[in-house]
N, C-alpha and C positions, 0 to 999 in steps of 0.2 A: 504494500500500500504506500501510494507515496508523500510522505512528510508536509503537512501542512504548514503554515509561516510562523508558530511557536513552537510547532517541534522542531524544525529545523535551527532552530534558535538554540534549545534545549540541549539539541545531541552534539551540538559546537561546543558547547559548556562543559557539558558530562565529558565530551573526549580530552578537554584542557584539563581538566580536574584530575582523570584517571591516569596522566602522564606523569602530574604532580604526584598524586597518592603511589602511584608505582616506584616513583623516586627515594619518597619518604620510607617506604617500606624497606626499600633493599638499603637503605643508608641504619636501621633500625637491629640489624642482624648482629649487634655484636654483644655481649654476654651484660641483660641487663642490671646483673646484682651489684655490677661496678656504682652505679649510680647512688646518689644522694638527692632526698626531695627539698629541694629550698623554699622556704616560708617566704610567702610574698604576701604582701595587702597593700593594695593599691585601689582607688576609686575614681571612675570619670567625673569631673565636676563640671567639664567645659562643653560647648558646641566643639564637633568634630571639624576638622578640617576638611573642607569638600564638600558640605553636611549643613543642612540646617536653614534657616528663613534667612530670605537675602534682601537688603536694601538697592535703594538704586546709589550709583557713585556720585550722585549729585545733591545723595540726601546727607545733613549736618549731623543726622544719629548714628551714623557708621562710624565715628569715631570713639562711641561711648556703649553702645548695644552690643550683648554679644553676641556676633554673628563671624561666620567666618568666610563671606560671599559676598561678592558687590555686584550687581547687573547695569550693563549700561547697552543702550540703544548708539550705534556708527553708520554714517552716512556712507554710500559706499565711496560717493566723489569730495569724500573727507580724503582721499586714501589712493583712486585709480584715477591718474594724471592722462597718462596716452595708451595707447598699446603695448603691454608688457613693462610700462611706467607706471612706477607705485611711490607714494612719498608716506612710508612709516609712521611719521613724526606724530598725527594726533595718537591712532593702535598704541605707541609708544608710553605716550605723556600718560594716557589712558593706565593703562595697567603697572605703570610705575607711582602713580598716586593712590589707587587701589593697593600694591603689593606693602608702599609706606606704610599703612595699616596693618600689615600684616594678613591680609584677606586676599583671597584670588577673586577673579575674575568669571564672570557668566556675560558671552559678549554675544548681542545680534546685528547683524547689519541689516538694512531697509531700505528700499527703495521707493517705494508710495508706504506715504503717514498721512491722515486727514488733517488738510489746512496749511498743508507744504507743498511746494514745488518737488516732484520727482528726483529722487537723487543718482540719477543715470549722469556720468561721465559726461562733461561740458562737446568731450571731442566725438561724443556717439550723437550727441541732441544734432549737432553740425553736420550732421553727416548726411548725404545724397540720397532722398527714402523715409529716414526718421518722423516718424510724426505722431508724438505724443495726442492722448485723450485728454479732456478738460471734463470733470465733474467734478460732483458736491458728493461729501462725506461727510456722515457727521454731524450736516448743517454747513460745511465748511468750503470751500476753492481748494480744490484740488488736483494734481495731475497724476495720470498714469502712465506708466509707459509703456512701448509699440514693442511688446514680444516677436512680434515678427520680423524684425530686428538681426540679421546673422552676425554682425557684428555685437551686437547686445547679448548675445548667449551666447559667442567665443567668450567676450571677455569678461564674460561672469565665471564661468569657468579657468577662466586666467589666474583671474582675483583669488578664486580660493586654491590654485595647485601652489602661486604666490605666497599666498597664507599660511597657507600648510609648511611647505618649505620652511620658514622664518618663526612660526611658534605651534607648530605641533610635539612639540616637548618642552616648551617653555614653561616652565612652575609657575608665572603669574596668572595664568590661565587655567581654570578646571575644565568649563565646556564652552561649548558654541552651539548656536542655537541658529537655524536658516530656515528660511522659507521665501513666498511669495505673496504680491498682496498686501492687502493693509495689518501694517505692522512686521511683514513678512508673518504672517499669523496664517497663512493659507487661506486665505480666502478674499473675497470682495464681498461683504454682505450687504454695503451700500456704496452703491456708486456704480457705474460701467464695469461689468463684467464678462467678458467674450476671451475664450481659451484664443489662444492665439494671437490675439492682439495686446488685449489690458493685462491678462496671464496667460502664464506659458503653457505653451501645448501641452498635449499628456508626453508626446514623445519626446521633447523637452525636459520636462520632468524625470522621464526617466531615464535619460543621461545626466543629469545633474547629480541625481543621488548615486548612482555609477560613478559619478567621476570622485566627488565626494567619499564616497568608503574607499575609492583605491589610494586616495591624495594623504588621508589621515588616519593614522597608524595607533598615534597616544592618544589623543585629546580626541571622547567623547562629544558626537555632533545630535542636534536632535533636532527633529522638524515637530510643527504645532498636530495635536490630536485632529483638528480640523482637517488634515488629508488623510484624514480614513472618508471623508467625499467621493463616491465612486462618479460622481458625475461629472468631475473636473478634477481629481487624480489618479493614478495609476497605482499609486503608491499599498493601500491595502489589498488591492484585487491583484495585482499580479506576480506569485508566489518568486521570483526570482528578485525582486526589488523589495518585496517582505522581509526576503529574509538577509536583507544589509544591515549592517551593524548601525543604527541610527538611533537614538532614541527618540522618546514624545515628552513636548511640552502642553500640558495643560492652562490655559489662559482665562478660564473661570473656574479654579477649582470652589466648591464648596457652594458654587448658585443652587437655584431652587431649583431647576431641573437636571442638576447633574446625572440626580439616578435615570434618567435616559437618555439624552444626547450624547454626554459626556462617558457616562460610563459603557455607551453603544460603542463608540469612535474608540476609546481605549481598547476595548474587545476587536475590534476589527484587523487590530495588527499584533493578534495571538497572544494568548496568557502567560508567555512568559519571555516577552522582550526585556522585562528589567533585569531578568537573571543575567543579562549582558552589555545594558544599555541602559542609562538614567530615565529614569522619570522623573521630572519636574514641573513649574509651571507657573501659576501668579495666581492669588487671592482674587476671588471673582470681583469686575469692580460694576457688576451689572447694576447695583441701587447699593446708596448709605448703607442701606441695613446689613448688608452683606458684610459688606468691611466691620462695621460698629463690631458684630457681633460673631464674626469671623474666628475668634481663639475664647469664645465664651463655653461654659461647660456642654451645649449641648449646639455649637456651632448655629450659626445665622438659620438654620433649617431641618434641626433635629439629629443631626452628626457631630460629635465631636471633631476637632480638625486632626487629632490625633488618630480616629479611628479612622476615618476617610483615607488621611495619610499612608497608614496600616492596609488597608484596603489595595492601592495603588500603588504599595512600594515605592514611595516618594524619599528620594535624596535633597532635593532643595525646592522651596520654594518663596519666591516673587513674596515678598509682605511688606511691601513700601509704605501702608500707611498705617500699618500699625503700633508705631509709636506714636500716633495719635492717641490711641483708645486701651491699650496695654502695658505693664509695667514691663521694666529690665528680667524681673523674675520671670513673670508669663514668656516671654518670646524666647528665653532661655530654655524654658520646660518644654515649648511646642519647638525649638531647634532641636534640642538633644534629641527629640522621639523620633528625628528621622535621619534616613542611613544607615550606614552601618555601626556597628556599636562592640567593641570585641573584649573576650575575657577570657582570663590566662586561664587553666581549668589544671595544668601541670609543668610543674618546672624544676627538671634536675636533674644535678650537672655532675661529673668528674674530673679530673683534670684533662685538659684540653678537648673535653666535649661537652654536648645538652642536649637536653629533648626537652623541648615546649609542643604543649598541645593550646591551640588556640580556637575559644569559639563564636560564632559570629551571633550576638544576640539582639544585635538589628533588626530592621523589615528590609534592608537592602542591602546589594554586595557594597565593595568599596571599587570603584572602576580604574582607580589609577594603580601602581606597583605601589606597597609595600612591603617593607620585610622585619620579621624575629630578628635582635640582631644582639649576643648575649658580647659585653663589653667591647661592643662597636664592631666583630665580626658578625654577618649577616649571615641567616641561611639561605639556600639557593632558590628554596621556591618565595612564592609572592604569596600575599594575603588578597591579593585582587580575585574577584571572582567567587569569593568565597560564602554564599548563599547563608541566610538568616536559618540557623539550628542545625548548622552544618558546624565541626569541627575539622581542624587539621593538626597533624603534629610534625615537626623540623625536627631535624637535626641540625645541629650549628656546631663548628668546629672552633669551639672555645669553651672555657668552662673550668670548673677550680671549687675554692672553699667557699666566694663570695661573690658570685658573677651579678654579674648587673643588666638587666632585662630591660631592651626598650624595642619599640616598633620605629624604623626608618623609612623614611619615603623623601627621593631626591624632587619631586614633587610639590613639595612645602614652599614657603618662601620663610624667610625669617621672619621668628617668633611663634611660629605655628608649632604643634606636638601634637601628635597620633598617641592617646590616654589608652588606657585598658581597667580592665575590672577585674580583681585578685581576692582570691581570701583564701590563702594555702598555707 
């Protein structure tokens, strides 16, 4: 029978894991009476890194809330000067202000926003053919731009093998987020929408997210839940484009009709894309009330956000306003509960060896590399990948009377630390 777009997802997972666990295993062979068990108590107190409710980089509470994610919206002609001309400098300043903090990066780029000018490339608008749409969004002047365009879809495709090149392993960065349409959200729900013109064809589409999984290696990409749309995307109907390494953005999480639009469109691109791919997304901002009451005990509509969270295997989520309506405590409690979350379960050593077993007590893996690393030598496998009530055990080739246990990840930026949970 053949693999549907979440098993296919699944059996990627399950075969990276069994290559780990087969590692671990034959590294385990040696006589374990040698060993000694070291007492450890440790407790996570913080938002994880990678993890947790994210401001945007232009809000004044990212200095003081703890959070470990900053999201910002890029023009793309902040950035694509000519053909295969790129000028870095805002990308740059951008996540060099974020990293100051201590915090990575959650970066979208956009090319139609309601009540802006199109941010298509000055030397594509120029060009012999081009000819952008004029509508209202919003209530607002707006333009879209001419997907039909071949110049417009090389060089969008440029932009991100560019991209990739230059911070797909960058530690200031955790994800990227693309799409098309307003907001790059996948869709046109107001305003001129015609595949081909205002958005891009399906076949379009489906070279984009092709070109996209081959261009980016580390750094997790995720397009909006809104192209699980069978009528203007390709994207959940057809299982070879399913089953690319991309995650979903959620853009109203926690509205009053989540339990069917939003939880159809998540189903659509198979039950177990976060076992390898983030799920994130932003606090529904459909009415006040949603926000007001968005981290209240039983959520703006009879959900906890923790349980919803749970639900969806949610690693980060968009809560730009609420430090309006929430304490330091509250946003602390609703970061910690999501992502992954890990605890030592055993640890111990001999002289120049360990064995840690490590378990994952999150709702979600951790998507970047980590590693066990007992007095700064690492073990060989990763803690990425490592699914919520799944354990793993290392071997680390270091170890003694006193070793010293930490999780590393070259991923961080300064001031960041990957916690764990201990009582041994």
């Amino acid at each position: 029978m053949p693999l549907g777009c979440g098993d296919r997802i699944g059996a990627v997972r399950l075969a990276a894991i069994a290559v780990v666990l087969t590692a671990t295993a034959a590294s385990l062979s040696a006589d374990e009476t040698v060993f000694r068990d070291i007492p450890l108590r440790q407790s996570i107190t913080e938002v994880q890194p990678m993890t947790g409710l994210v401001l945007w980089s232009t809000n004044d509470r990212n200095r003081d809330l703890p959070i470990q994610l900053e999201y910002a919206y890029l023009r793309y002609d902040d950035v694509i000067r000519g053909p295969d001309d790129f000028d870095w400098q805002f990308v740059e300043s951008t996540l060099d202000s974020i990293a100051s903090r201590s915090h990575q990066a959650v970066l979208r780029f956009y090319f139609v926003y309601p009540g802006k000018e199109s941010s298509v490339p000055a030397f594509i608008k120029a060009g012999d053919g081009y000819e952008e749409t004029a509508g209202t969004s919003e209530g607002k002047p707006t333009t879209f731009c001419d997907w039909g365009s071949e110049l417009l879809q090389q060089t969008t495709l440029d932009f991100y093998s560019a991209f990739a090149r230059r911070y797909d392993h960058d530690r200031r960065l955790a994800f990227l987020q693309t799409g098309f349409g307003l907001w790059a959200e996948y869709h046109i729900y107001d305003g001129p929408m015609t595949l081909g013109k205002t958005f891009p064809d399906k076949a379009f589409q489906a070279r984009f997210v092709r070109h996209l999984d081959a261009a980016f290696v580390a750094t997790p990409w995720s397009v909006s839940i809104d192209a699980a749309d069978r009528s203007r995307s390709p994207l959940a109907s057809d299982a070879s484009l399913c089953s690319l390494r991309f995650g979903l953005f959620d853009d109203s999480f926690l509205s009053q009709n989540h339990s069917g639009y939003n939880a159809k469109s998540w189903r659509a691109f198979g039950p177990n894309r976060w076992q390898t791919s983030p799920a994130g997304g932003e606090i529904s901002y459909y009415t006040d009330h949603d926000q007001r009451l968005a981290l209240a005990a039983d959520g703006p509509h009879g959900i906890a956000f923790e349980d919803l969270a749970a639900r969806f295997h949610v690693t980060y989520m968009i809560a730009d306003g609420q430090p309006h309506y929430q304490s330091a405590a509250r946003i602390a409690a609703a970061g910690t509960a999501l992502g992954y979350r890990f605890r030592v379960t055993r640890f111990r050593s001999t002289a120049g060896r360990s064995e840690v077993t490590v378990l994952n007590e999150g709702i979600a893996p951790l998507y970047h590399d980590a590693f066990v690393a007992v007095d700064g030598v690492r073990a060989a496998g990763s803690l990425r990948g490592l699914l919520p009530g799944e354990a793993i055990t290392f071997s680390v080739a270091a170890g003694g009377d006193q070793p010293r246990l930490t999780i590393e990840s070259d991923r961080l930026v300064d001031g960041q630390k990957i916690s764990f949970n201990a009582s041994l």
